[in-house]
DSSP file (Angstrom, degrees, kcal/mol; ACC not computed):
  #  RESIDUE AA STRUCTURE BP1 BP2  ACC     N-H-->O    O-->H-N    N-H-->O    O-->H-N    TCO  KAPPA ALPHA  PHI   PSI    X-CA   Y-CA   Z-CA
    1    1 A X              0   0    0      0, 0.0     2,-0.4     0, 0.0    59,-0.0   0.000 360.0 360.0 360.0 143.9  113.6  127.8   93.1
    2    2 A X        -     0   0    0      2,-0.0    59,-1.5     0, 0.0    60,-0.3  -0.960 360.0-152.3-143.3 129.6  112.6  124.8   91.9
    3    3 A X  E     -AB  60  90A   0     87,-0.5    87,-5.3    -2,-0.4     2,-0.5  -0.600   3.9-144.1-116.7 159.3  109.0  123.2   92.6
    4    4 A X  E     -AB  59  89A   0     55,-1.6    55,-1.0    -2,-0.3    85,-0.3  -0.968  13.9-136.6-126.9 116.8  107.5  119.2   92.9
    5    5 A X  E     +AB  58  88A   0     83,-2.1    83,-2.3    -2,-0.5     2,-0.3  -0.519  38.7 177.8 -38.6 118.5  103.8  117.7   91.6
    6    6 A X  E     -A   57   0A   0     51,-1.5    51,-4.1    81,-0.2     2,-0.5  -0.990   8.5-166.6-133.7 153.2  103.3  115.7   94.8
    7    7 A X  E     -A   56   0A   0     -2,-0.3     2,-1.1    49,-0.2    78,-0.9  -0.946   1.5-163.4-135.1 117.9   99.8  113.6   95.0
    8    8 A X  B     -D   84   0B   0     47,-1.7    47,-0.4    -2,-0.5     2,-0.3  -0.810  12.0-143.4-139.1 147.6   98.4  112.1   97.9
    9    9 A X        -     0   0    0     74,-2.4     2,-0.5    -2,-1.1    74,-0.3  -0.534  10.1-163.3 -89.7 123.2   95.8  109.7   98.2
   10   10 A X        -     0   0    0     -2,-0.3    43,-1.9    43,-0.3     2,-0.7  -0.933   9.0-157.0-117.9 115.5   93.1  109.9  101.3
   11   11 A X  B     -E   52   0C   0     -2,-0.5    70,-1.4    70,-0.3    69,-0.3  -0.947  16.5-129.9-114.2 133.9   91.4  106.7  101.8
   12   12 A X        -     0   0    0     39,-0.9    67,-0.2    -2,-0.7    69,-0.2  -0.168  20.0-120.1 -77.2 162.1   87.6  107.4  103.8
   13   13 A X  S    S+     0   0    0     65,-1.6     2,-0.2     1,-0.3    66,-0.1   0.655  98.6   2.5 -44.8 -51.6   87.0  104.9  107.1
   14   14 A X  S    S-     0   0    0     64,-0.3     3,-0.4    37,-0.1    -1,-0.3  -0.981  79.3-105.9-145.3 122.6   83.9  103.8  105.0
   15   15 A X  S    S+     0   0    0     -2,-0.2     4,-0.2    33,-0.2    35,-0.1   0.776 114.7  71.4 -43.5 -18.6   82.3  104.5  101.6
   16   16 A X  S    S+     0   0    0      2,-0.1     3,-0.2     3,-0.0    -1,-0.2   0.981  70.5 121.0 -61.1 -58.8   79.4  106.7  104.0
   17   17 A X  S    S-     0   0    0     -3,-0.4     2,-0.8     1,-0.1     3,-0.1   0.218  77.6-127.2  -6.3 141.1   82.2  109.2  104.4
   18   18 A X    >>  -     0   0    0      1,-0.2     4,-1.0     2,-0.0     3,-0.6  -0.712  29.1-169.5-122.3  86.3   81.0  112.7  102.9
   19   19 A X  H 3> S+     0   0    0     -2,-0.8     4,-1.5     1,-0.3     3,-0.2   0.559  78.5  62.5 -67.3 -19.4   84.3  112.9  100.5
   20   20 A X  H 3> S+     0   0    0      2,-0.3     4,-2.6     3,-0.2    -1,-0.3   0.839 101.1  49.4  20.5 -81.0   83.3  116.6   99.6
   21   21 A X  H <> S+     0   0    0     -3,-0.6     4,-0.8     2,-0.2    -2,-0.2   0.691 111.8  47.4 -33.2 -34.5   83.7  117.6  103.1
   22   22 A X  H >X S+     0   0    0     -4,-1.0     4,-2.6    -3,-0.2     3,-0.7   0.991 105.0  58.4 -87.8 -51.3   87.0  116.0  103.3
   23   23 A X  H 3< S+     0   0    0     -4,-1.5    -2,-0.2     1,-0.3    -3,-0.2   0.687 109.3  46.2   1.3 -69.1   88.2  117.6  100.1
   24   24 A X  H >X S+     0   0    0     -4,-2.6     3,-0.7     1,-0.2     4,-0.6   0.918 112.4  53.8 -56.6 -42.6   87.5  121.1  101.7
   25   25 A X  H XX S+     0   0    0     -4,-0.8     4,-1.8    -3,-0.7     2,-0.5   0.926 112.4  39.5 -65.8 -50.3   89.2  119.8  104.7
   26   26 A X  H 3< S+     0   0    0     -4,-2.6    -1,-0.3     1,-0.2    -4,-0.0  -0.700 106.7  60.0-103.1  87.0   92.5  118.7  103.0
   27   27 A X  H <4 S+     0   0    0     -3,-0.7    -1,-0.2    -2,-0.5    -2,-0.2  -0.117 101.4  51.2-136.4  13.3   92.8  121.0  101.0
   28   28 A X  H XX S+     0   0    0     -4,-0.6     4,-1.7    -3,-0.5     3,-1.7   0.704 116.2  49.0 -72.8 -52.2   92.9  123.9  103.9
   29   29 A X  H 3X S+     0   0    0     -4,-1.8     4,-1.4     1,-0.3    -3,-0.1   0.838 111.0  45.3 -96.7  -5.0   95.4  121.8  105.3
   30   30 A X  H 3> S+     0   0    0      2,-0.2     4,-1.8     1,-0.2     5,-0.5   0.751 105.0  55.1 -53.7 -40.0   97.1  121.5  102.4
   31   31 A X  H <4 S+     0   0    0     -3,-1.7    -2,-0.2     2,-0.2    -1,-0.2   0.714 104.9  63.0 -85.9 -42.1   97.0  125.0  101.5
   32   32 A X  H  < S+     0   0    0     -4,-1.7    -2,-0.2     1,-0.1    -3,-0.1   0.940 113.2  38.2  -7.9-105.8   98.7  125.2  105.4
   33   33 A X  H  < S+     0   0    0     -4,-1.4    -2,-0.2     1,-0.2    -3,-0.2   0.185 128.3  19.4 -16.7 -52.9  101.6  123.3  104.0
   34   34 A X  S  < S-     0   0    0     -4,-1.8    26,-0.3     1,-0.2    -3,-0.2   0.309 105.5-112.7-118.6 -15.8  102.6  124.1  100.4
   35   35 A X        -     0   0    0     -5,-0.5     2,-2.9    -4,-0.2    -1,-0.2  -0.227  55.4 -47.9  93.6 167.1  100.9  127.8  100.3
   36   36 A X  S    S+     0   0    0     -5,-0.1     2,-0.2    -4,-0.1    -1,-0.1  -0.444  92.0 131.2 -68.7  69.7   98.2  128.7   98.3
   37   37 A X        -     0   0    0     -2,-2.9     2,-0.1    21,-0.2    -2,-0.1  -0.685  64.8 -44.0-124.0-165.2   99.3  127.2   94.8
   38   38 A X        +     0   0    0     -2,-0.2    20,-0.9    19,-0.1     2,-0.5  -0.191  60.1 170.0 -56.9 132.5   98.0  125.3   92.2
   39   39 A X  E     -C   57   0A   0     18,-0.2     2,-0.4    -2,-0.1    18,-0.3  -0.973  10.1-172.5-140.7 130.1   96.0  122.2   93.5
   40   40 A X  E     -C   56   0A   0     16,-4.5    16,-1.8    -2,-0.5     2,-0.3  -0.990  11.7-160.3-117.6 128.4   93.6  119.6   91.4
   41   41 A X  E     +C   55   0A   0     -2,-0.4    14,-0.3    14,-0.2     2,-0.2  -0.975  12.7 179.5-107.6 141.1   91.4  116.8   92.8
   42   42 A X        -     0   0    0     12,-0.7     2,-0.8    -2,-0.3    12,-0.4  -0.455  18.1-147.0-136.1 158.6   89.9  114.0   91.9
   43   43 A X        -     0   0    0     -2,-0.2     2,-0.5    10,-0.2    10,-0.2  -0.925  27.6-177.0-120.0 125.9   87.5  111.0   93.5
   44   44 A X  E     -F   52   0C   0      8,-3.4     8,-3.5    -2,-0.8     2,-0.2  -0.964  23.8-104.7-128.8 169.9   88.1  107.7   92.1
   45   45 A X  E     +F   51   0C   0     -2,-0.5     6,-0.2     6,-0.2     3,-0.1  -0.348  30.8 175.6 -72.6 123.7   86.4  104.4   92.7
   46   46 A X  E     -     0   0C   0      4,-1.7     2,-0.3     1,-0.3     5,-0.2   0.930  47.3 -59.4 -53.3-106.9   87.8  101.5   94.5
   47   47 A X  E >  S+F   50   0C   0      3,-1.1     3,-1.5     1,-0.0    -1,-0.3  -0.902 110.8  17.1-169.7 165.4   86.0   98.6   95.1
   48   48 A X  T 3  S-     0   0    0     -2,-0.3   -33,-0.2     1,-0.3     3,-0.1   0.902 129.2 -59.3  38.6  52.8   82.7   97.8   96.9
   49   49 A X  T 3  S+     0   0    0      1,-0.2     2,-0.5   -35,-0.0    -1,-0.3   0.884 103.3 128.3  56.9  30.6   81.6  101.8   96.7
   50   50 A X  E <   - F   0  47C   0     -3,-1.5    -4,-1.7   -35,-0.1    -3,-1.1  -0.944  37.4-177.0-111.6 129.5   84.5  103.0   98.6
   51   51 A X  E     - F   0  45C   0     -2,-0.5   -39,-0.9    -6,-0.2     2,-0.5  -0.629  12.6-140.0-114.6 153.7   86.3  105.8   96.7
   52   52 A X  E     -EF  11  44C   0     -8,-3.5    -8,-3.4    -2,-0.3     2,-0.7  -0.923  14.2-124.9-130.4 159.1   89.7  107.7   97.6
   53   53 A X        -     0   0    0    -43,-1.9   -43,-0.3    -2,-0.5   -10,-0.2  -0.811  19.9-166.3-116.7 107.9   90.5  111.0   97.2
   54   54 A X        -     0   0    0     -2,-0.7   -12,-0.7   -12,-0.4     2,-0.2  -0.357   3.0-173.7-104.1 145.7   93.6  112.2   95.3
   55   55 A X  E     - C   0  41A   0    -47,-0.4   -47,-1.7   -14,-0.3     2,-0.5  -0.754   5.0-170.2-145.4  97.9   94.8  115.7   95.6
   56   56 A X  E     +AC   7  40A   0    -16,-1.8   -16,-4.5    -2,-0.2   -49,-0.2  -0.652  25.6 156.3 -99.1 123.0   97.9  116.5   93.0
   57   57 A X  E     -AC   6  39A   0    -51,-4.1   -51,-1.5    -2,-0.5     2,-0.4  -0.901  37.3-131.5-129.3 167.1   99.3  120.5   94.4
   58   58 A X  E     -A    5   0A   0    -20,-0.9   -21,-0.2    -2,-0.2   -53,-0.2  -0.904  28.9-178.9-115.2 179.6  102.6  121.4   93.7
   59   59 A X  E     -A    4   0A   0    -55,-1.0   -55,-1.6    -2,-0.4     2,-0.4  -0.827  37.9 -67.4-153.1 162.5  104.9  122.8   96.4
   60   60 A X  E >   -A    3   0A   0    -26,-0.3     3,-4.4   -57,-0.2   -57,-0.2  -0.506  28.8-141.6 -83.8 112.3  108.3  124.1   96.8
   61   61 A X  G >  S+     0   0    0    -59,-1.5     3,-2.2    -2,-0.4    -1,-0.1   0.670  96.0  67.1 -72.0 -52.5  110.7  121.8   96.3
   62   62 A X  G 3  S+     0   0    0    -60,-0.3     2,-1.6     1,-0.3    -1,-0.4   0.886  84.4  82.9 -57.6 -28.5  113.2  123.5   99.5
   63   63 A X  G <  S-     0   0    0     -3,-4.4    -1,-0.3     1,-0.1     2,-0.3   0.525  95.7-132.0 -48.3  13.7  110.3  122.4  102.2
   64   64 A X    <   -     0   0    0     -3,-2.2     2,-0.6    -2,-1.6    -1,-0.1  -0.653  57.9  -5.9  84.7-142.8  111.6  118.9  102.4
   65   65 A X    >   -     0   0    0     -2,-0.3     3,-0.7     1,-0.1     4,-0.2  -0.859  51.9-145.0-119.7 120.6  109.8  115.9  102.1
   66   66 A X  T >> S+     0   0    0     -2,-0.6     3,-5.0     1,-0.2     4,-0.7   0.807  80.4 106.8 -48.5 -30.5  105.7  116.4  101.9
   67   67 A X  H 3> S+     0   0    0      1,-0.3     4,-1.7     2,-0.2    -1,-0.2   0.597  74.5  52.6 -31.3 -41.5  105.8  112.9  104.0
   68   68 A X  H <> S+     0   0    0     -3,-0.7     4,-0.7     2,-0.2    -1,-0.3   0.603 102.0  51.0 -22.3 -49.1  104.7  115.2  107.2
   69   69 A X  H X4 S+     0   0    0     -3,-5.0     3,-3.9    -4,-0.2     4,-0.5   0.916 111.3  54.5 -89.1 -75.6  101.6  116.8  105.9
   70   70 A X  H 3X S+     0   0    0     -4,-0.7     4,-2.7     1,-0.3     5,-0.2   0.824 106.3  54.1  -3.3 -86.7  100.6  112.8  104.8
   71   71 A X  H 3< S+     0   0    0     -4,-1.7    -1,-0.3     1,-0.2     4,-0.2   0.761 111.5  39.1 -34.1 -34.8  101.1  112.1  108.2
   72   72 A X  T X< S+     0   0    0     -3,-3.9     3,-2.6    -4,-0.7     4,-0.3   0.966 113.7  55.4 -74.4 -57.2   98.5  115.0  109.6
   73   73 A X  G >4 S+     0   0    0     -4,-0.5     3,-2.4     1,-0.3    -2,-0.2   0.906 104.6  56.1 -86.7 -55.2   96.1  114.4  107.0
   74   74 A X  G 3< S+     0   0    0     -4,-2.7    -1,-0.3     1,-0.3    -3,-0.1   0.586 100.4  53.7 -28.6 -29.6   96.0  110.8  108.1
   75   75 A X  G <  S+     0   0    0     -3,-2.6    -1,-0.3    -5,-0.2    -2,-0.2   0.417  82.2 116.7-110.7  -0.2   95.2  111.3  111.5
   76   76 A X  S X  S-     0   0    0     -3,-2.4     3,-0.9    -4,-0.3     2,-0.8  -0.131  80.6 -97.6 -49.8 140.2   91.9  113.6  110.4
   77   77 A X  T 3  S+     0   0    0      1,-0.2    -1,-0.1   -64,-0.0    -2,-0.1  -0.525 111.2  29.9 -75.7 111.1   88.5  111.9  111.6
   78   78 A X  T 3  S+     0   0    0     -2,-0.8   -65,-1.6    -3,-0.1     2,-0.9  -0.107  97.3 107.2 132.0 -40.6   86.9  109.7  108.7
   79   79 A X    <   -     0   0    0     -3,-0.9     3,-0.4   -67,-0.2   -67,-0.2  -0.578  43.4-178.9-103.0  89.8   90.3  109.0  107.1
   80   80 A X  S    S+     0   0    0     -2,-0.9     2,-0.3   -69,-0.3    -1,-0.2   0.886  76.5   5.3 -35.7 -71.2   91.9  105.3  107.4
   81   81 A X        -     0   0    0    -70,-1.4   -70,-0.3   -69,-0.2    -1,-0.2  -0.840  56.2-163.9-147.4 108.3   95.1  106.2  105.5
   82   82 A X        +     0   0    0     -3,-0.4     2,-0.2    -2,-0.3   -72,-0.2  -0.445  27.7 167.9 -72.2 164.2   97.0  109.4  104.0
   83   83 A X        -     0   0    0    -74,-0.3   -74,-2.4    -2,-0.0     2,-0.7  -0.614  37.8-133.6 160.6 123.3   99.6  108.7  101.7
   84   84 A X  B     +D    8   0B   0    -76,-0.2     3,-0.3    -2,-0.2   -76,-0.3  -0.683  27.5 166.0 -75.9  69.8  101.8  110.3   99.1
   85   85 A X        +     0   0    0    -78,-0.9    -1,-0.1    -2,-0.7   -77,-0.1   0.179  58.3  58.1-117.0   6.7  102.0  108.2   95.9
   86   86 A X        +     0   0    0    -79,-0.7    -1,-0.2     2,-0.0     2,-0.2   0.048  43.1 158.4-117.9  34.2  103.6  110.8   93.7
   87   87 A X        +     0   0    0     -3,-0.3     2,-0.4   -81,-0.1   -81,-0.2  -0.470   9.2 159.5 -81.3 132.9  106.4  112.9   93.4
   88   88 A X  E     -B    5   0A   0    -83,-2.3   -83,-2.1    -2,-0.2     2,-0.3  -0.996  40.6-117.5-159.7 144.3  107.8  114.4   90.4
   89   89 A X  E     -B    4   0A   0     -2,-0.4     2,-0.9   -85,-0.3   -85,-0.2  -0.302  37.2-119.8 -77.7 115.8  110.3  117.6   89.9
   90   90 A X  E     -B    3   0A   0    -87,-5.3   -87,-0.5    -2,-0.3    -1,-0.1  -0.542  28.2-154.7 -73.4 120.4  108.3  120.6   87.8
   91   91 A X              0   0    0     -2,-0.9   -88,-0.1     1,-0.2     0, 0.0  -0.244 360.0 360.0 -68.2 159.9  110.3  121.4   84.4
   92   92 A X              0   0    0     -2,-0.0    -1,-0.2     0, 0.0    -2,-0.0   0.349 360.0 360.0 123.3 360.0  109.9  124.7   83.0
């Protein structure tokens, strides 16, 4: 069985957005989605105080294409655009 680092990038509405909250929020739905495995996230800065929020998890490589869960996460209230910007096969 063979597993993928996939990272996707949540960009807020607005900088007001309470990226904490959302954090908790994708990362339930995340948790949905790939199972309960390892997951790290991070906030980084934009421009003009608007920040996105990256969330690198792995999941198992036979689910397909993460492209789906993007597509849910997207449509969450506060959140402009979901988007996967990572995939890379876990060695080991």
């Amino acid at each position: 069985m063979a597993f993928v680092i996939v990272t996707l990038k949540v960009m807020p509405t607005s900088p007001e957005i309470d990226l904490d909250a959302m954090e908790v929020k994708v990362k339930e739905e995340i948790k949905s989605f790939a199972g309960d495995r390892k997951m790290e996230s991070k906030i980084e800065p934009v421009a003009f105080g608007l920040n996105s929020l990256n969330v690198t998890f792995l999941m198992d490589e036979s689910q397909g294409s993460p492209d789906p869960l993007a597509e849910k996460v997207g449509k969450f209230e506060g959140v402009n655009s979901a988007e996967i910007t990572d995939v890379s096969r876990a060695l080991g």
